[in-house]
NUPA-220105 format. One record per residue (C-alpha): residue number from 1; x, y, z; residue in one letter. Coordinates in nm, 2 decimals. Example, Ala and Ser with C-alpha at 12.3 -4.5 7.8 and 13.67 -1.06 7.14 Angstrom:
2
R/1/1.23/-0.45/0.78/A
R/2/1.37/-0.11/0.71/S
//
This chain:
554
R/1/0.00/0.00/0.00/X
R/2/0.30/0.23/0.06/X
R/3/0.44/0.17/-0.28/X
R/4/0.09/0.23/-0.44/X
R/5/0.08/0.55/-0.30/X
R/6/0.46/0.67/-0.41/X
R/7/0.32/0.58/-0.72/X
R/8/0.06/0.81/-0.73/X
R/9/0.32/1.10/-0.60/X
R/10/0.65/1.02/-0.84/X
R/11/0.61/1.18/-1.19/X
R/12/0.98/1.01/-1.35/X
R/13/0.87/0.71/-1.56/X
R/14/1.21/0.52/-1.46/X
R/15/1.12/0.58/-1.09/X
R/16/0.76/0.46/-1.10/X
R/17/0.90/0.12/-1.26/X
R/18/1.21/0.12/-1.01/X
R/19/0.91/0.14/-0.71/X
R/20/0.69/-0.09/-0.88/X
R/21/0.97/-0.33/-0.89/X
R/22/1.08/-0.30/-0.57/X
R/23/0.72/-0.38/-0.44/X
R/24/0.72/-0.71/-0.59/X
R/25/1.01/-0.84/-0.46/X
R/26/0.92/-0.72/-0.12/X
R/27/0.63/-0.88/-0.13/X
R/28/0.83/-1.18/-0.23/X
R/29/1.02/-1.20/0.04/X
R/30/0.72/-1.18/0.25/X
R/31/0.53/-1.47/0.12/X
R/32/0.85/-1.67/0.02/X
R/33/1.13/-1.60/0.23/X
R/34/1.38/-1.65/0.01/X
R/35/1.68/-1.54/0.04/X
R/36/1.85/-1.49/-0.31/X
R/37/1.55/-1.22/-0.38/X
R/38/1.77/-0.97/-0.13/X
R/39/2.00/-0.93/-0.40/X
R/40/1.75/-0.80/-0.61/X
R/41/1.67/-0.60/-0.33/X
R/42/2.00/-0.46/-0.35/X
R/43/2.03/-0.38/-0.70/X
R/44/1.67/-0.17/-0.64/X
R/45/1.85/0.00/-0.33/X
R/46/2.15/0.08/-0.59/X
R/47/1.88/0.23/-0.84/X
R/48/1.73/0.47/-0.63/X
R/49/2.04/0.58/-0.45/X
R/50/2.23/0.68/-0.83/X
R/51/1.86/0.85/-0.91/X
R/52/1.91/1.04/-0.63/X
R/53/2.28/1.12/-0.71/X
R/54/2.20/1.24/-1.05/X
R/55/1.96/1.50/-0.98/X
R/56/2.11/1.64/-0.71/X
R/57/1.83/1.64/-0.47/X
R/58/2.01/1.61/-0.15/X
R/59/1.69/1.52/0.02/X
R/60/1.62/1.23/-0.18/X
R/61/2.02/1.12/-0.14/X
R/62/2.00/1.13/0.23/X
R/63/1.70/0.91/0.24/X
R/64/1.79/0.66/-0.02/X
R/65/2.10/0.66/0.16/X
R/66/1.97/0.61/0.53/X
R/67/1.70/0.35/0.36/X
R/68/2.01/0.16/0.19/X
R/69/2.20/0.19/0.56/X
R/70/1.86/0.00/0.69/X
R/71/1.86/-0.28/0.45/X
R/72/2.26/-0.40/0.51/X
R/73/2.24/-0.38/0.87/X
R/74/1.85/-0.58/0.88/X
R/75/2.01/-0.83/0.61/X
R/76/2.34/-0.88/0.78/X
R/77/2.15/-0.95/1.11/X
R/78/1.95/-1.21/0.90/X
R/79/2.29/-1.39/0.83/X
R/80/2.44/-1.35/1.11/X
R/81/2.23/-1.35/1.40/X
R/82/1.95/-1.55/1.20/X
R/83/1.68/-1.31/1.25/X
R/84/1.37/-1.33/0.99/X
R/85/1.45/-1.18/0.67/X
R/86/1.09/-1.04/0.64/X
R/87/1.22/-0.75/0.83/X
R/88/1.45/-0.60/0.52/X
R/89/1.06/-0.46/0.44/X
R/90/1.10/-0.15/0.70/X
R/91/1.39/-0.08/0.46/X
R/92/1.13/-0.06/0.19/X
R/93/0.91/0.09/0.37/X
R/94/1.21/0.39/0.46/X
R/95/1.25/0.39/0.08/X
R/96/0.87/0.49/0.01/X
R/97/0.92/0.86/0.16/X
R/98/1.15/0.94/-0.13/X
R/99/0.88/0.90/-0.34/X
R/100/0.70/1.18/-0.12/X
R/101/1.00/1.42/-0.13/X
R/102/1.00/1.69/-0.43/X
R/103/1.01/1.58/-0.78/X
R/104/1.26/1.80/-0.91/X
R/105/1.27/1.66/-1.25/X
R/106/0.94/1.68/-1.32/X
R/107/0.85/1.89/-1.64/X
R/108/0.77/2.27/-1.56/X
R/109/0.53/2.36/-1.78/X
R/110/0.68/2.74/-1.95/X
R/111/0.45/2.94/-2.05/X
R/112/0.60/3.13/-2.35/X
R/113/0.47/3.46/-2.45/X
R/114/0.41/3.53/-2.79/X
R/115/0.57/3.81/-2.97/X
R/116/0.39/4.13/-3.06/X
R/117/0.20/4.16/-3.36/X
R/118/0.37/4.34/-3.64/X
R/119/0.14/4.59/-3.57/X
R/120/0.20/4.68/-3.24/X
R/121/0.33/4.98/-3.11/X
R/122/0.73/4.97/-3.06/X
R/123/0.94/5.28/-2.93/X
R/124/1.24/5.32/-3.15/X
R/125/1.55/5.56/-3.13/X
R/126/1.60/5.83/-3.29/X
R/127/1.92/5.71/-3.45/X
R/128/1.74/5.41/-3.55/X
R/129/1.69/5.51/-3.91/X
R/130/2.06/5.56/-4.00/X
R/131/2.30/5.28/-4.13/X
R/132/2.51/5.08/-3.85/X
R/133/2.82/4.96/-3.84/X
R/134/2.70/4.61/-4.05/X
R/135/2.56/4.81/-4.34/X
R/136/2.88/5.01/-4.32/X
R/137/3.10/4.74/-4.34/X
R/138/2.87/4.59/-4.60/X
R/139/2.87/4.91/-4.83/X
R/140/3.25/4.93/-4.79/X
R/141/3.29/4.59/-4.93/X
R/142/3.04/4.65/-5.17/X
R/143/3.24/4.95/-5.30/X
R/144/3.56/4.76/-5.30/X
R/145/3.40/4.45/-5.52/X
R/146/3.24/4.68/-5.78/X
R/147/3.51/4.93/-5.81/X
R/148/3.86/5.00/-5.77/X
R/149/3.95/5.10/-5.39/X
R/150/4.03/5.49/-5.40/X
R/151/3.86/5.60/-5.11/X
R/152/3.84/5.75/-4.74/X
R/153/3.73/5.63/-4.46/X
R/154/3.57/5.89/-4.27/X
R/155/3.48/5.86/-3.86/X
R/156/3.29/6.21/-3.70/X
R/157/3.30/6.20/-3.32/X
R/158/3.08/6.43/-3.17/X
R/159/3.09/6.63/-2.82/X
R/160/2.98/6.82/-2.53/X
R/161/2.67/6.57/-2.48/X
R/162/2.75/6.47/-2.10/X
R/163/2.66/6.82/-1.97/X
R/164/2.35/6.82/-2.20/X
R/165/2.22/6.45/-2.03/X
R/166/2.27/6.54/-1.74/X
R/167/2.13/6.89/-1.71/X
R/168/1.81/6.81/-1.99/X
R/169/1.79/6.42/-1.98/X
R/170/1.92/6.13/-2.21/X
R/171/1.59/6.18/-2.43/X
R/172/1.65/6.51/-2.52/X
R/173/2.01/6.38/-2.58/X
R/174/1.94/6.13/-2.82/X
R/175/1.74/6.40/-2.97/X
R/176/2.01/6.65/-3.01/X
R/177/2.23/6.39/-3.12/X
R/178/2.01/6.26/-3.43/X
R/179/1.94/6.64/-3.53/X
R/180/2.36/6.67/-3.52/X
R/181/2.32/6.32/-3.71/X
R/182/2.06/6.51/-3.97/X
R/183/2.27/6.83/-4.00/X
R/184/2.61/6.58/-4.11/X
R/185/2.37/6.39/-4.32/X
R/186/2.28/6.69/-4.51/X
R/187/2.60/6.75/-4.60/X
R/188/2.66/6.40/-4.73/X
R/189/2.46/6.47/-5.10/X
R/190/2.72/6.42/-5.33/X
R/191/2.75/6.11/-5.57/X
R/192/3.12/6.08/-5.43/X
R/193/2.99/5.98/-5.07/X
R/194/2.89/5.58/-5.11/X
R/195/2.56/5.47/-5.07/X
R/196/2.50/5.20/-4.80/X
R/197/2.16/5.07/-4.80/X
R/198/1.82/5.26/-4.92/X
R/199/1.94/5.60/-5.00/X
R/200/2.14/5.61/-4.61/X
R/201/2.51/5.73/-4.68/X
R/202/2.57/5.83/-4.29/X
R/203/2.62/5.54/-4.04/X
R/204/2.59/5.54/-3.70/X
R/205/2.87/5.38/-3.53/X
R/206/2.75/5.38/-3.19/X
R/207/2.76/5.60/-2.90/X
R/208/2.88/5.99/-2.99/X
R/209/3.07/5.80/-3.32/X
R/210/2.92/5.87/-3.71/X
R/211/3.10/5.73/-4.02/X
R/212/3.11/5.75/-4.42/X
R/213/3.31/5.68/-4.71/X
R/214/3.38/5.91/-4.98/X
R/215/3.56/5.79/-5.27/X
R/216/3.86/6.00/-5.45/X
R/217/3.74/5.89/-5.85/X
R/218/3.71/6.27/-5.93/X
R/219/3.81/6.48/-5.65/X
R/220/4.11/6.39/-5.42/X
R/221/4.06/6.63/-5.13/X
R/222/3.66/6.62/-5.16/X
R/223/3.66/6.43/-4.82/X
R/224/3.87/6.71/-4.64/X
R/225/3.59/6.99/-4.76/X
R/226/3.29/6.79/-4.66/X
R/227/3.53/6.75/-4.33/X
R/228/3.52/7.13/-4.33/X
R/229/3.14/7.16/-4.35/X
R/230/3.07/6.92/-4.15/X
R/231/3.27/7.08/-3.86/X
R/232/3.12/7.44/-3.92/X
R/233/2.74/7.32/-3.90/X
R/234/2.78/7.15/-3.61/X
R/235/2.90/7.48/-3.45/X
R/236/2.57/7.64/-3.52/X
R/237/2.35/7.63/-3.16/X
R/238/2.07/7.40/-3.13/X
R/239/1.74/7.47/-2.97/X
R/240/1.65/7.16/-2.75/X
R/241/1.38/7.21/-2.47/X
R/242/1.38/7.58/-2.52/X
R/243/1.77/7.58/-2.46/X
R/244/2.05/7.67/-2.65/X
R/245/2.27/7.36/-2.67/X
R/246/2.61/7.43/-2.87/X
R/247/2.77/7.08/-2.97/X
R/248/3.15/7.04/-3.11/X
R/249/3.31/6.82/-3.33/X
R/250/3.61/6.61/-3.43/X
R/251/3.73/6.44/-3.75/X
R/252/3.97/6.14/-3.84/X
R/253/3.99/5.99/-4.17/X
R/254/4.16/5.71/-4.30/X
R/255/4.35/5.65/-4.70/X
R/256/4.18/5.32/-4.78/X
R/257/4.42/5.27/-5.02/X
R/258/4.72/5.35/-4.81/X
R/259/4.64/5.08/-4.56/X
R/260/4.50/4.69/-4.58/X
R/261/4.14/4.67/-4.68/X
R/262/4.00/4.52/-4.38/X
R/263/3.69/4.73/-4.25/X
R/264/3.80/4.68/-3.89/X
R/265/4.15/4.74/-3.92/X
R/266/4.03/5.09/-4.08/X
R/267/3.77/5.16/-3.79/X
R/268/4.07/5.12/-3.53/X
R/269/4.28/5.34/-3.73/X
R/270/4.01/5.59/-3.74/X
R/271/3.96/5.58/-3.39/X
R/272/4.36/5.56/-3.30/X
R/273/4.37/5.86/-3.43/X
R/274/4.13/6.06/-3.30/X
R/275/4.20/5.94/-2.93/X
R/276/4.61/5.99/-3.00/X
R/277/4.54/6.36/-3.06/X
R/278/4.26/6.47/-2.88/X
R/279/4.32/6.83/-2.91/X
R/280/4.27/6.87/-3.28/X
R/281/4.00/6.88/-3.44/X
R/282/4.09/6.72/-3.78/X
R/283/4.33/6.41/-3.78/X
R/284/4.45/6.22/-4.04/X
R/285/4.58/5.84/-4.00/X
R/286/4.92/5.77/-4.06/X
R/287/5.13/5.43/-3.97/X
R/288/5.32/5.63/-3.70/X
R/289/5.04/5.66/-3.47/X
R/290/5.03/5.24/-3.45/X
R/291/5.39/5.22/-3.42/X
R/292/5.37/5.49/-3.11/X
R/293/5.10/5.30/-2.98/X
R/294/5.22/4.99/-3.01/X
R/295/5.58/5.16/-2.82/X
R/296/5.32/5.30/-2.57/X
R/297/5.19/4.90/-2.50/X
R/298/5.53/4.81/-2.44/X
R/299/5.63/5.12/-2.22/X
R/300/5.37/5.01/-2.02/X
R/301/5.45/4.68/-1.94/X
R/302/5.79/4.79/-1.80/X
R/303/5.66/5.10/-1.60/X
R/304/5.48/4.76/-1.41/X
R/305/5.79/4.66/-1.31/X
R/306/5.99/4.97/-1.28/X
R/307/6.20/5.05/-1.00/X
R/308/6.22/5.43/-0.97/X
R/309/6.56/5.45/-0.72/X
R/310/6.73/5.23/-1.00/X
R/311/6.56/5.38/-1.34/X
R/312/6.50/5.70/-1.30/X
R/313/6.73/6.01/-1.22/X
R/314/6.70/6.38/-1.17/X
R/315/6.89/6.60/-1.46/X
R/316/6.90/6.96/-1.40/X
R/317/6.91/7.33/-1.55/X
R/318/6.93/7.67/-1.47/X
R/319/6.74/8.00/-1.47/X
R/320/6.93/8.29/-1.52/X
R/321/6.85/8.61/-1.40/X
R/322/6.90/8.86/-1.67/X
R/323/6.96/9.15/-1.44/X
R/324/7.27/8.99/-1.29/X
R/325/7.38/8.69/-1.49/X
R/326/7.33/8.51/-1.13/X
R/327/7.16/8.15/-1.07/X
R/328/6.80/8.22/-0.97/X
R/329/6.74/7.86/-0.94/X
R/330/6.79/7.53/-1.08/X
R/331/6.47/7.34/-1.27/X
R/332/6.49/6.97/-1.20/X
R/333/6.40/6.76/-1.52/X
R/334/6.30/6.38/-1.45/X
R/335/6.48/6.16/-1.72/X
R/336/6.41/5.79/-1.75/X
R/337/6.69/5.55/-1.82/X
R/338/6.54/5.29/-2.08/X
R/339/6.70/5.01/-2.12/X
R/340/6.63/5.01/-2.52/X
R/341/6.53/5.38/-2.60/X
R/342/6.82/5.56/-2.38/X
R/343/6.80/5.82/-2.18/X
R/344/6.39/5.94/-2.25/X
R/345/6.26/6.31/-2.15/X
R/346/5.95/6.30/-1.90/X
R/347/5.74/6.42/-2.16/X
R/348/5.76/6.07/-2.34/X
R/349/5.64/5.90/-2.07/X
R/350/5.49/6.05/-1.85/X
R/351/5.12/6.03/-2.00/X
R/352/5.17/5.69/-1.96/X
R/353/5.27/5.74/-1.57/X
R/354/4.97/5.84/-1.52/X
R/355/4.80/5.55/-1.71/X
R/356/4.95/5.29/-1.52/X
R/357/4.84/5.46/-1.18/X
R/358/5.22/5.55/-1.11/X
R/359/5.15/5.96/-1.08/X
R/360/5.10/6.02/-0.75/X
R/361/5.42/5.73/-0.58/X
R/362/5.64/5.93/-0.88/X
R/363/5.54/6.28/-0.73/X
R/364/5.62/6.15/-0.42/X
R/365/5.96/6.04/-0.58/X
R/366/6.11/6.33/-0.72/X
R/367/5.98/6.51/-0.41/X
R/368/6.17/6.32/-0.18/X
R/369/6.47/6.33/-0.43/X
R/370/6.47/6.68/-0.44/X
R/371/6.47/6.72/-0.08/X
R/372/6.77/6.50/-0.09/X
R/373/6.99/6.73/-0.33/X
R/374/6.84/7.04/-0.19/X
R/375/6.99/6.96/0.21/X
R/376/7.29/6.87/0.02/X
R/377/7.32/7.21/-0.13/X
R/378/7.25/7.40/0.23/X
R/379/7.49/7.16/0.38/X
R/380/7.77/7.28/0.12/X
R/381/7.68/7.64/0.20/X
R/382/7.49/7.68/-0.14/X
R/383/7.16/7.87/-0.16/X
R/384/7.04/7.78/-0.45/X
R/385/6.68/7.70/-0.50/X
R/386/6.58/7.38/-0.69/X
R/387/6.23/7.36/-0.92/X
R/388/6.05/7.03/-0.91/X
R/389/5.78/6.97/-1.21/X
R/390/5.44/6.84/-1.10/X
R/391/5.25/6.72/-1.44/X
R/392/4.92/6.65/-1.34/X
R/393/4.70/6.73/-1.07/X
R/394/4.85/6.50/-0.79/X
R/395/4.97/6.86/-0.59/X
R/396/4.62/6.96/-0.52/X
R/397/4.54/6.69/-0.25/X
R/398/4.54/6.73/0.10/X
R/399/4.75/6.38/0.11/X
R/400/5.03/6.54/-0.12/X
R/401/5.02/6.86/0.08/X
R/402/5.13/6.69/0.37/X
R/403/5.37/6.44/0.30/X
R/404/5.56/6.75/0.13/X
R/405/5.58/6.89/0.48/X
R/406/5.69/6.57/0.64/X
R/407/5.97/6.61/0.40/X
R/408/6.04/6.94/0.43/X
R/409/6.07/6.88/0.81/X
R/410/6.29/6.53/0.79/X
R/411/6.49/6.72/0.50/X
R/412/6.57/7.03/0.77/X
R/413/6.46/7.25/0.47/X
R/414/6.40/7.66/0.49/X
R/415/6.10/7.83/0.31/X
R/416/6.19/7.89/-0.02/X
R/417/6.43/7.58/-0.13/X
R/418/6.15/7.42/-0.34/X
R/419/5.96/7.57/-0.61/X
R/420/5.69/7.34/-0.76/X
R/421/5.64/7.43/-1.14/X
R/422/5.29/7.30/-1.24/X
R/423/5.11/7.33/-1.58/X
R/424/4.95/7.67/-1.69/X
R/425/4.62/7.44/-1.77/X
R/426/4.54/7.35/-1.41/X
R/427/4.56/7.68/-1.27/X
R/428/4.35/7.79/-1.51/X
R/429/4.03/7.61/-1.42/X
R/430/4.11/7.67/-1.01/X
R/431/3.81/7.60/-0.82/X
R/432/3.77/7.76/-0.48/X
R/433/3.95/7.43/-0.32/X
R/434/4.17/7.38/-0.54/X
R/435/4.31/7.80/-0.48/X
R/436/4.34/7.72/-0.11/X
R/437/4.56/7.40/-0.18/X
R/438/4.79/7.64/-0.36/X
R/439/4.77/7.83/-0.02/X
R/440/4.89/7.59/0.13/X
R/441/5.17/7.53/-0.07/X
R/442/5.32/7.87/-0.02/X
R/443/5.24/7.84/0.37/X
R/444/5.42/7.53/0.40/X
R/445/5.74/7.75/0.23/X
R/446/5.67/7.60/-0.12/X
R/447/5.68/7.85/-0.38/X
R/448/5.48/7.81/-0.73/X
R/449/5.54/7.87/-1.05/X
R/450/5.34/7.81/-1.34/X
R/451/5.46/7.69/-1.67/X
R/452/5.38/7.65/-2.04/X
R/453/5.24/8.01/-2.08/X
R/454/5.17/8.03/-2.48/X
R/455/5.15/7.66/-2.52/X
R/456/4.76/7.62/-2.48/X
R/457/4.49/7.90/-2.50/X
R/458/4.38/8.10/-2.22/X
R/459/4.16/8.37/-2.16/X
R/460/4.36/8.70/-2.04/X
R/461/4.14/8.76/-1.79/X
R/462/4.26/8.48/-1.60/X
R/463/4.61/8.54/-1.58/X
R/464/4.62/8.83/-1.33/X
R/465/4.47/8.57/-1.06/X
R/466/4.75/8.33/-1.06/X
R/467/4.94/8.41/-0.78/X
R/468/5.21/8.30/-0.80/X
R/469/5.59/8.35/-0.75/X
R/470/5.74/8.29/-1.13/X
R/471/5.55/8.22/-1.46/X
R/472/5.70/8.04/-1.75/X
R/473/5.69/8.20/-2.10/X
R/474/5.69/7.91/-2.34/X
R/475/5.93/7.89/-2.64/X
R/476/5.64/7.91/-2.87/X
R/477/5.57/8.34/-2.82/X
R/478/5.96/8.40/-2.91/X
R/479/6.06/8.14/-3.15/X
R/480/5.98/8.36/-3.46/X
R/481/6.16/8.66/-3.29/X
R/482/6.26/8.78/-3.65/X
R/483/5.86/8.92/-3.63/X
R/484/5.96/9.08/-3.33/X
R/485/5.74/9.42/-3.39/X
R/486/5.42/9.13/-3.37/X
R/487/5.48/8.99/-3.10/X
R/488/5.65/9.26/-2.88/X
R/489/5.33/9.45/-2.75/X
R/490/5.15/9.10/-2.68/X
R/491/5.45/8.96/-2.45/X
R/492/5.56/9.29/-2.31/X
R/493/5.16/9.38/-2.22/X
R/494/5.21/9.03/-2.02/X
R/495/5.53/9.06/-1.89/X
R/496/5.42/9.41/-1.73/X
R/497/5.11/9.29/-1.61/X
R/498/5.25/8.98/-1.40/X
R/499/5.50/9.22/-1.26/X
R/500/5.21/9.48/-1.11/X
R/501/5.18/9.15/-1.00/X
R/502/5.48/9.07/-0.82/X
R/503/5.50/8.76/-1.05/X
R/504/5.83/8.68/-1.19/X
R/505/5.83/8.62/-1.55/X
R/506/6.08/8.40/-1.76/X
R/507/6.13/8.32/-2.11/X
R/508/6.21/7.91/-2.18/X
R/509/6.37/7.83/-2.55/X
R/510/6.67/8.06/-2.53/X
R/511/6.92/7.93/-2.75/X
R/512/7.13/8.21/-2.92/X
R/513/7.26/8.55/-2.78/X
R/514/7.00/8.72/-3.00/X
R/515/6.69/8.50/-2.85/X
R/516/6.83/8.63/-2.52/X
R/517/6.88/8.99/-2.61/X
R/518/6.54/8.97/-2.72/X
R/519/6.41/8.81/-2.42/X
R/520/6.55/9.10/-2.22/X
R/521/6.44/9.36/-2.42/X
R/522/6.08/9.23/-2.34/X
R/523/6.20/9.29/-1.98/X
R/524/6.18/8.96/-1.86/X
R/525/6.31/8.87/-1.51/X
R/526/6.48/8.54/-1.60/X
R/527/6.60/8.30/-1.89/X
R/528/6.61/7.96/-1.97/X
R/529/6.77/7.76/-2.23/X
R/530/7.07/7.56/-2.46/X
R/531/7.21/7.90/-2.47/X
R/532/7.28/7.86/-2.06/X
R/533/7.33/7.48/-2.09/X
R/534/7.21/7.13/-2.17/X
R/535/7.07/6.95/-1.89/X
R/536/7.36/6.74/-1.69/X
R/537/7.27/6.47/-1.45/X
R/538/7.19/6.57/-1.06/X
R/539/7.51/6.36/-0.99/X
R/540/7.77/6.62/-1.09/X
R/541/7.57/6.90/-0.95/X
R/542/7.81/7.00/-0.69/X
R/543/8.10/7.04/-0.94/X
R/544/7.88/7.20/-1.21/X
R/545/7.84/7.50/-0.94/X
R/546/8.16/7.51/-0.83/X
R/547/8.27/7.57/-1.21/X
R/548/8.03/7.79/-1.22/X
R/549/8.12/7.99/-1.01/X
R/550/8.49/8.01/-1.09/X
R/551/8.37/8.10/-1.45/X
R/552/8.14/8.40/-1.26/X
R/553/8.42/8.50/-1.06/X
R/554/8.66/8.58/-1.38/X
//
């Protein structure tokens, strides 16, 4: 009766048959006694315990196991200590509540929805109607099977839509960035721009990233004038939610017949270079940029490994004050000793510091070497001060801000010894925190200067509030000092403005004794340059200035 009603509960076919099978030769035993029928017993024991096993019900594995545990122990007493074999039944009966237990592998009836009707409404993008990236790659090959390959590959990245998500929502985003789409599409009529499917010749490449191809059979710069329109409507301002949204835009193109035909290999050229020169607006691919990155890869797998007391060293250089010929101070310049490029300049590497995480320990670095040279120099009787470059950001933390003063203190340095030279571009978008770190700088006897004045643009009006002890005039605003009448009344306006200041100016790039004569003329404080000296290693410092000296004193 127990086995009638498993039956009723199991839903597994093999199961069922495994309990109906067991039933009988329980009964068996019952009305025959036999012994030889336990070994079919055992087998059925076997059955249910591998059922159990395979699927994983641990339930049913601890009961088929306990059940199995009951039969040895009531059939070994049978042998042994000739009790009645009709008692290897409570094993069967222990078996039964397995049957009872849940049925994982019974079917689950799923209940699949069916599809909408082709009828029904469906919400699609607004980019939706443009090409994508398949039907780009398809009308590229297209174009290469029907004709001869003399073409561009053209990739449009578009910008300034973070600021407009999150001040007017991703809708009117996606809005904004199909009637950018629209504008670039209009501009795409000419037969020379290949058709990709329907009459679409702009595809959407995903995210802020548009692409076409526009072939060179009759025009061989056509692709740079579309460029050109395409980048002067996109300046035009946008109305979007009754605002006025301005959006920018960049440019790389590819020679298809300069490089392999592979449609892939010419979208990550496209996009190589517009991310290797992100502050141009209009870049053209050329086989340099892979071999760069690829030296970039490389570079970075040894900066994991790189052991700055070892690899790197401090080179120097001095600034010369143009009143008295005297040492003003001496600019610290971090060199990297590569074991296959040579001796490298920080300005090859040092983008890719900051990629592998390393900025903020190499900071910490050069500060600490510094400090080093510096209390050597007092020790010797030499008050000189030495100028330490700070490349990114990493200054304007209140972590950095104190671990300099922890050196200062272990270092037993005076106010004044350091001068941190820092990049004109981060002092020109100063928040209100970011002023008071520089604060702290000078309070903690740190003085500032700023460098690369000329290098980036800047509004005017921001240059009176950097105050600061010394600004850098960069090479580029005297190079050409043949057109000195041009460029006199812009530098001089400067140089007189930062003094009202009490801001020290000096001009960088001096090479010749004209360049400096120049230089002075403009009244600058200080000069920089070949002219002076190439930079020498931090090792010979203290016979460098000795020499110097001697060839001062005569």
């Amino acid at each position: 009766m127990a086995m009638i009603a498993t039956l009723f509960a199991v839903k597994n076919t093999s199961i069922k048959f495994s309990y109906l099978c067991t039933a009988a030769v329980g009964l068996a035993i019952l009305s025959s006694g036999a012994a030889w029928l336990a070994i079919l017993l055992a087998f059925g024991f076997c059955f249910h315990l591998w059922q159990a096993f395979e699927r994983n019900n641990w339930s049913m594995i601890i009961t088929s196991s306990m059940a199995g545990l009951l039969f040895v122990v009531l059939f070994s007493a049978h042998l042994l200590l000739e009790v009645p074999l009709f008692w290897v039944v409570l094993a069967i009966l222990l078996l039964a509540i397995v049957g009872f237990l849940n049925d994982e592998s019974a079917e689950i009836e799923v209940v699949i929805e069916p599809e909408p009707e082709g009828d029904a409404f469906i919400e699609e993008s607004p980019l939706s109607v443009f090409a994508d990236r398949k039907q780009l790659r398809q009308g590229y090959y297209a174009w290469c099977d029907n004709k001869q390959i003399s073409a561009a590959l053209i990739v449009i990245r578009l910008e300034g839509f973070e600021q407009v998500n999150q001040h007017i929502g991703r809708d009117f985003g996606d809005i904004l960035l199909a009637q950018s789409a629209n504008r670039i599409k209009e501009l795409l009529s000419s037969d020379e721009i290949v058709t990709l499917t329907g009459q679409e010749k702009l595809a959407h490449l995903g995210g802020l990233n548009f692409a076409f191809i526009c072939s060179f059979a009759n025009q061989k710069h056509l692709h740079e004038l579309v460029i050109d329109q395409i980048l002067g409507a996109t300046l035009k301002p946008f109305n979007v939610a009754n605002c006025t949204v301005e959006v920018k835009a960049r440019a790389s193109y590819v020679d298809c017949n300069e490089q392999d035909n592979n449609f892939d290999n010419l979208i990550s050229y496209a996009y190589l270079a517009l991310d290797s020169h992100p502050d141009r607006k209009v870049v053209p691919y050329h086989q340099q940029m892979m071999i760069e990155l690829r030296e970039q890869q490389a570079r970075l797998k040894e900066l994991a490994n790189i052991d700055f007391s070892s690899e790197l060293e401090l080179y120097f250089q001095p600034i010369i004050c143009n009143e008295n010929g005297q040492i003003e101070f001496l600019e610290l310049l971090l060199r990297w000793q590569h074991p296959k490029q040579g001796i490298l300049s920080a300005n090859r590497f040092i983008d890719d510091i900051r990629i592998a995480g390393l900025g903020y320990p190499l900071a910490k670095f050069v500060i600490e070497r510094a400090a080093e040279l510096a209390m050597a120099l007092r020790i010797e009787g030499i008050s000189i001060p030495l100028s330490i470059n700070v490349f990114g950001p990493e200054m304007l933390n209140e972590e950095f801000i104190e671990f300099v003063d922890v050196v200062l203190s272990e270092h037993h340095l005076e106010a004044g010894d350091l001068i941190v030279e820092c990049p004109l571009h981060i002092f020109a978008g100063l928040d209100d925190k970011g002023r008071g770190m520089i604060a702290r700088l000078n309070n903690i006897g740190l003085k500032v200067c700023v460098d690369g004045l000329g290098d980036n643009p800047v509004l005017l009006s921001k240059l009176p509030s950097l105050a600061v002890e010394y600004i850098k005039v960069s090479p580029s605003l005297t190079a050409d000092f043949s057109n000195q009448n041009n460029i006199r009344s812009l530098v001089s306006g400067m140089v007189e403005m930062h003094s009202q200041q009490k801001t020290k100016v000096i001009f960088e790039g001096v090479e010749t004794l004209e360049q400096l004569k120049f230089v002075k003329s403009l009244k600058g404080y200080a000069a920089q340059g070949y002219y002076f000296g190439h930079p020498l290693s931090s090792i010979g410092l203290m016979s460098w200035l000795k020499e110097w000296r001697l060839v001062q004193q005569r």
